[in-house]
GUNU-721140 format. One record per residue (C-alpha): y, z, x. Coordinates in steps of 0.02 Angstrom, whole numbers, padded with zeros to 5 digits, always signed. Layout:
residues N
YZX...
This chain:
residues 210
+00594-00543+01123+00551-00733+01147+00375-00664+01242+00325-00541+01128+00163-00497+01101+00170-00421+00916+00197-00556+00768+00155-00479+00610+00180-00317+00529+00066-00290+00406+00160-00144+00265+00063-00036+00130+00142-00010-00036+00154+00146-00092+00253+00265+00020+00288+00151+00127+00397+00012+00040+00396+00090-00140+00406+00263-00179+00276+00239-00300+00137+00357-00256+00200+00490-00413+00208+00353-00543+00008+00305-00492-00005+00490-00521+00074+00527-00678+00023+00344-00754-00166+00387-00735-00161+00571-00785-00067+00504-00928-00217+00394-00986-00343+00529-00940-00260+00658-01024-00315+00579-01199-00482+00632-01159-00454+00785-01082-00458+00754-00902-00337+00774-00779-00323+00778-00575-00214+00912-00519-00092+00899-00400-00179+00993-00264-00325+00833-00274-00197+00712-00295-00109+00749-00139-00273+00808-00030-00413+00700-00113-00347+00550-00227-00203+00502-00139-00237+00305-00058-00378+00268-00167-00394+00140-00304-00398+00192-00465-00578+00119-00487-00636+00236-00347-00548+00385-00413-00629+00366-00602-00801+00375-00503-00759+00519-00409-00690+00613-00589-00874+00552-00668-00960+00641-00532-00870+00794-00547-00773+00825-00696-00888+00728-00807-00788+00589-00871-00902+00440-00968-00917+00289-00852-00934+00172-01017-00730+00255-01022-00688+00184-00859-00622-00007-00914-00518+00058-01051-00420+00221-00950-00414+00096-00811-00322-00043-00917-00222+00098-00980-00172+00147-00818-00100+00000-00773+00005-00021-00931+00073+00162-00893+00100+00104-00721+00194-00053-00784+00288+00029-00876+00355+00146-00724+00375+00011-00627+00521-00064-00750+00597+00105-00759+00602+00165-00583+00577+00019-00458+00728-00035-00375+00787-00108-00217+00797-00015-00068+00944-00091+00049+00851-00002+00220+00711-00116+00177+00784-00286+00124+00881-00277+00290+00735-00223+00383+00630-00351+00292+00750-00494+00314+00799-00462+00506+00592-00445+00548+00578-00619+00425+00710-00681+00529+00659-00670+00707+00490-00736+00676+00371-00601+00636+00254-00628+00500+00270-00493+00365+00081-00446+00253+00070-00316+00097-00074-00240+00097-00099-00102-00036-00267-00044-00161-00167-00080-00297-00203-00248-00387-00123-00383-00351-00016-00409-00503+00072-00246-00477+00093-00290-00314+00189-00448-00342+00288-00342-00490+00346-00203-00381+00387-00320-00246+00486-00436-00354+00584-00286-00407+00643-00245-00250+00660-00405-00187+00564-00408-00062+00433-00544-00124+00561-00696-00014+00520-00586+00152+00323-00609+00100+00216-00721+00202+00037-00638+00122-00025-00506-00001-00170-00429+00002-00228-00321-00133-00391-00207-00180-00439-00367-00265-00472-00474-00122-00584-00378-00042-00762-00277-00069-00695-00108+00018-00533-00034-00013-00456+00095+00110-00499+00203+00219-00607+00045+00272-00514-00077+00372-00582-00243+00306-00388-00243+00204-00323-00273+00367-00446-00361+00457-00436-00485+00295-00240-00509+00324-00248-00520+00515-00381-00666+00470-00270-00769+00339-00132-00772+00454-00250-00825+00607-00201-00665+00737-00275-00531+00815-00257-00368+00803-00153-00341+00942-00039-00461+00879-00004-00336+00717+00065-00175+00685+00005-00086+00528+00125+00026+00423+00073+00173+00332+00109+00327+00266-00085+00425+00228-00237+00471+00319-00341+00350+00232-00222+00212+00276-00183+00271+00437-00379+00278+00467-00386+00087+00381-00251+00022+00496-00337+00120+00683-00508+00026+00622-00433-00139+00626-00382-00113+00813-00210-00148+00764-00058-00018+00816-00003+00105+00677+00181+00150+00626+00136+00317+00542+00296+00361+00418+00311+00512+00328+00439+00430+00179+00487+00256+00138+00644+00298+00224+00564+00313+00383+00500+00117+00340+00679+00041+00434+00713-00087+00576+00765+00015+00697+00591+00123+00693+00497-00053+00656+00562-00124+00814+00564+00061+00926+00364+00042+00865+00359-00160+00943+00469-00132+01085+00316+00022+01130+00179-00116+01083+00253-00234+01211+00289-00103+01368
């Protein structure tokens, strides 16, 4: 493993290291639903699903409506809803602190990089302490393009000075998966965040390095 080529594998959030993608759901519908709006399931799952919330509140103006001079406040209360999930229902995962740990230590450099903001980041990753395995977040804030656009990636690859052949991007949606093929980098495509393990991690490397 001493010559390999991949050094950095670069994890979204939800799905993928938190099963969070419900509680982004139900938080938001939950501050929408005061002014009777709501994304149904179907759209959650087929249209919404990877997208930040400021992106989906644009996409509900243009079709259901919804006042853009609205969009601060539902989004501030969005977050507090999400909070508030977070504290109830994040916990640590043991498949992913010992994956996280083992990758930390044997080198590889380990990225976050998720549309949420960055302080939910940092609260959801403290919760299931994984935040020591961390060597960079990336959020929706540090960038001008969210996924599906790869500049997420591109952005981490840069801060921790390596190409994209030197990273291998973990996700769990189309518009991530799309995010993570634009950077040139490999893509471990999971289907739940128990499919996010060492053993499939390093299968995904080992394939990288053949």
């Amino acid at each position: 493993m001493s010559e390999k080529r991949i050094k950095a594998i670069l994890f979204d959030m939800d799905g993928v290291l938190i099963d969070a993608k419900d509680w982004h759901y139900e938080a938001l519908n939950k501050a929408l639903g005061l002014f009777g709006v709501e994304i149904s399931r179907y759209d959650h799952l087929h249209t919404f699903d990877g997208l930040p919330t400021k992106v989906k509140l644009e996409m509900l103006s243009e079709g259901q409506f919804l006042p853009k001079q609205l969009h601060g406040f539902i989004n501030q209360l969005k977050q507090d809803y999400t909070m508030e999930l977070i504290y109830q229902k994040c916990h640590p995962m043991f498949h992913h602190e010992y994956a996280l740990s083992r990758l930390h230590h044997e080198g590889y450099k380990i990225a976050v990089c998720s549309n949420s903001i960055h302080s939910t980041i940092e609260l959801m990753m403290n919760r299931a302490r994984l935040m020591p395995y961390l060597d960079l977040i990336v959020s929706n804030e540090d960038v001008k393009k969210a996924k599906p656009d790869p500049e997420m990636y591109l952005t981490a690859m840069s801060r921790l000075g390596l190409s994209a052949q030197e990273c291998i991007v973990v996700e769990d949606n189309p518009k991530g998966v799309q995010a993570g093929k634009a950077s040139g980098a490999a893509v471990l495509e999971v289907a739940t965040v128990y499919d996010v393990n060492y053993e499939n991690i390093v299968r995904k490397i080992r394939e990288c390095c053949s």
